[in-house]
C-alpha positions in Angstrom: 0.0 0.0 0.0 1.7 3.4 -1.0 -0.3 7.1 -0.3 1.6 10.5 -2.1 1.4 13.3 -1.0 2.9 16.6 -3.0 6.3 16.1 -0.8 5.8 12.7 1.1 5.1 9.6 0.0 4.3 6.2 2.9 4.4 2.9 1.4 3.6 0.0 4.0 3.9 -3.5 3.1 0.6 -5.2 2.1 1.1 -7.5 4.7 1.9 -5.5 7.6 -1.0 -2.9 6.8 -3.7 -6.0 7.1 -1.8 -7.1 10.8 -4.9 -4.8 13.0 -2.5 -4.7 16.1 0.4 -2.8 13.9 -2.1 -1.0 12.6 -3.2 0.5 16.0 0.4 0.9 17.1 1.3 2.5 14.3 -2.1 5.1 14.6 -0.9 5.8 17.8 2.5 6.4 17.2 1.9 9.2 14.3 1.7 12.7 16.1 -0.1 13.7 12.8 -2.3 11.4 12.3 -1.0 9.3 9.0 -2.1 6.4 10.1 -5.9 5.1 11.1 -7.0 1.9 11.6 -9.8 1.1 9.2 -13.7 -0.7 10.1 -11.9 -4.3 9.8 -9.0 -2.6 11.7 -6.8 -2.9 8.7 -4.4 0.2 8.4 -5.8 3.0 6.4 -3.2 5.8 5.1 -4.6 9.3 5.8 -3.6 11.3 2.5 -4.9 14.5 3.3 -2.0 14.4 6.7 1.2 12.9 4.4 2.3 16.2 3.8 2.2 16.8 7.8 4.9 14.4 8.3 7.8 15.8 10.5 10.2 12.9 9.6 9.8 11.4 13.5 11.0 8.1 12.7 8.0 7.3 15.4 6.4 5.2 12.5 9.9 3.4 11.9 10.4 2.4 15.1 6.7 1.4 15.8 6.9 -1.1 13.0 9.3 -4.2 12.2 12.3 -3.0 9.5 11.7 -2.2 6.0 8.0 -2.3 6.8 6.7 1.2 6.9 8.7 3.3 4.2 8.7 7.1 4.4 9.6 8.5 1.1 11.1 12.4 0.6 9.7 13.2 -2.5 10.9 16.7 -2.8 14.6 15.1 -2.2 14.7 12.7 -5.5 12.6 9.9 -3.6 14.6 9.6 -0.7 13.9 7.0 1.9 13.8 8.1 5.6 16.4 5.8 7.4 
């Protein structure tokens, strides 16, 4: 699953965004609100807040490696590490 924004892009692995518990970790761990857990509690990307991304890392951390990728799309598709 990948959501773009005009200068950030998320891109979660298919499998990870359909585990509900992540899902609600990672909700909770966005401090603007990226991330939502869905009516199945699947995670939903919230499009309209990519571009309210402060490059945290709290996503990152909240999630197993190379699961949750924040992409810099104003710095040639960077990948937040």
């Amino acid at each position: 699953m990948r959501a773009d924004g005009t200068f950030i892009a998320v891109e979660v692995d298919d499998a990870a965004a359909a585990d509900p518990p992540l899902a609600r970790k990672l909700g909770e761990a966005c401090p603007v609100d990226i991330f939502s857990s869905g009516a199945t509690g699947t995670l939903q990307i919230v499009e309209q807040n990519l571009d309210e991304c402060v490059l945290c890392r709290l996503c990152l951390d909240a999630s197993p490696p190379h699961t949750v990728k924040v992409i810099k799309l104003y710095d040639g598709d960077a990948v937040l590490a």
